[in-house]
C-alpha positions as CSV (number, residue, x, y, z in Angstrom):
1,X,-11.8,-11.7,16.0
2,X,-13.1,-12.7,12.7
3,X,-10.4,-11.0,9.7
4,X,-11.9,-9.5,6.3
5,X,-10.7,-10.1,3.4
6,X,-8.9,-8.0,1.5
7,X,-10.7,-5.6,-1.2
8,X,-9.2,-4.2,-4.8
9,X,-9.3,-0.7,-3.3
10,X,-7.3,-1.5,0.2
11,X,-3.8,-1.5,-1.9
12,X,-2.3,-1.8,-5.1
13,X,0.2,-4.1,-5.1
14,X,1.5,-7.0,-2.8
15,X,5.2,-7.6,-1.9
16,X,6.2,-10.8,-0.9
17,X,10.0,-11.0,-0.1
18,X,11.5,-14.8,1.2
19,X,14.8,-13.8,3.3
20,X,16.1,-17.0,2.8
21,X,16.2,-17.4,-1.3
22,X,16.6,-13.5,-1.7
23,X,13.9,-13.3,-4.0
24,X,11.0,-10.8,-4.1
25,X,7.5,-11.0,-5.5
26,X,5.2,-8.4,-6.8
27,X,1.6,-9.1,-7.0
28,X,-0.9,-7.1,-8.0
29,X,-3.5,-6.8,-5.9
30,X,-6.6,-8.6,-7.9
31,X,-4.1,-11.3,-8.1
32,X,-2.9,-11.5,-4.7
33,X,-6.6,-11.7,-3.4
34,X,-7.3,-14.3,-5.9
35,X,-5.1,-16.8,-4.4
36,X,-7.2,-17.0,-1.4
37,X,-5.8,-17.8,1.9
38,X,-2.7,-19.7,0.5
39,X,-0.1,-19.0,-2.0
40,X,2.4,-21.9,-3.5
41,X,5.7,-19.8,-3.7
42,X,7.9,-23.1,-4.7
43,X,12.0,-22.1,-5.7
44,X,13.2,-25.4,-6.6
45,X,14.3,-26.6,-10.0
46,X,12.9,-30.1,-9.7
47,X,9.2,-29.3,-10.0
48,X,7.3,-30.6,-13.3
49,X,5.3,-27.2,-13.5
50,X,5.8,-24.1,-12.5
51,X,3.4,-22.5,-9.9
52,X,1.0,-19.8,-10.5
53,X,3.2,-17.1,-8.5
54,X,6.2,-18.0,-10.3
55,X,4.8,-15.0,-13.4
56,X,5.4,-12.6,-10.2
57,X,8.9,-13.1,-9.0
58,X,10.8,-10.1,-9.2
59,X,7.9,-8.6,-11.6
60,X,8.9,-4.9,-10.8
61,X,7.7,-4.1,-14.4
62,X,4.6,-4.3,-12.9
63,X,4.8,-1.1,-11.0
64,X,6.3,0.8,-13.6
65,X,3.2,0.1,-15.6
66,X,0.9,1.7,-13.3
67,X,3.4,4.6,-12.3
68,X,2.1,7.8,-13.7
69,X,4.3,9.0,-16.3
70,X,4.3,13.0,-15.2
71,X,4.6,14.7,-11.9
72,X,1.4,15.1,-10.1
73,X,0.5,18.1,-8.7
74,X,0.1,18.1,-5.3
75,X,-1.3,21.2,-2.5
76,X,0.2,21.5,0.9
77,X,-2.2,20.2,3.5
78,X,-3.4,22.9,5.9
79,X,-5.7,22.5,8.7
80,X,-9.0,24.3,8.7
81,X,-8.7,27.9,10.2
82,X,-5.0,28.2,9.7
83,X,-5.1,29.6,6.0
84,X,-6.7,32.5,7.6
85,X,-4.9,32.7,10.9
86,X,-7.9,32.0,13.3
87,X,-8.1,29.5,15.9
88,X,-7.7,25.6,14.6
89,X,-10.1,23.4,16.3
90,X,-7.3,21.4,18.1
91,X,-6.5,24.4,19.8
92,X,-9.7,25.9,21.1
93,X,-9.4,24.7,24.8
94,X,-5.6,26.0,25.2
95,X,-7.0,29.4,23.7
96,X,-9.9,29.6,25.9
97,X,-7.7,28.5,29.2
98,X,-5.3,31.6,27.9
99,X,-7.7,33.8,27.7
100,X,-7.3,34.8,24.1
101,X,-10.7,34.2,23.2
């Protein structure tokens, strides 16, 4: 089975949580696809530089930035036929082995 990659429109952002540090990281998602098929997460004090995930630990902000700032709007789903009581497509054959039809 050969895996795609990942695409800007499959998600938004990328949450990375290691259990055993308790530290979470927020990527966005042009970012997390940018690292490829590896990403450095490195907790440890003793490094010379930091690595290039280290701007997304516990980045949070992140999401708040692309939140909308109102309520939106949304319509309650209905399924085709039921908004004007006739028979949904799902439920054609039980109708026609009633004999409602």
């Amino acid at each position: 089975m050969i895996r795609q990659r990942y695409g800007p429109s499959d998600f938004d952002f990328a949450l990375v949580y290691l259990k055993e540090k308790n530290i979470f990281y927020v990527f966005p998602v042009g970012e997390f696809i940018g690292f490829g098929s590896e990403i450095q997460m490195v907790e440890s004090e003793k490094r010379q530089r930091r690595p290039r995930s280290s701007a997304y630990r516990d980045a949070w902000y992140q999401i708040a930035l692309r939140a909308p700032r109102e309520e939106i709007p949304v319509g309650t789903p209905v399924k085709f036929g039921e908004a004007v009581s006739r028979v949904i497509p799902s439920q054609v054959l039980s109708y026609l082995s009633m004999g409602k039809v």
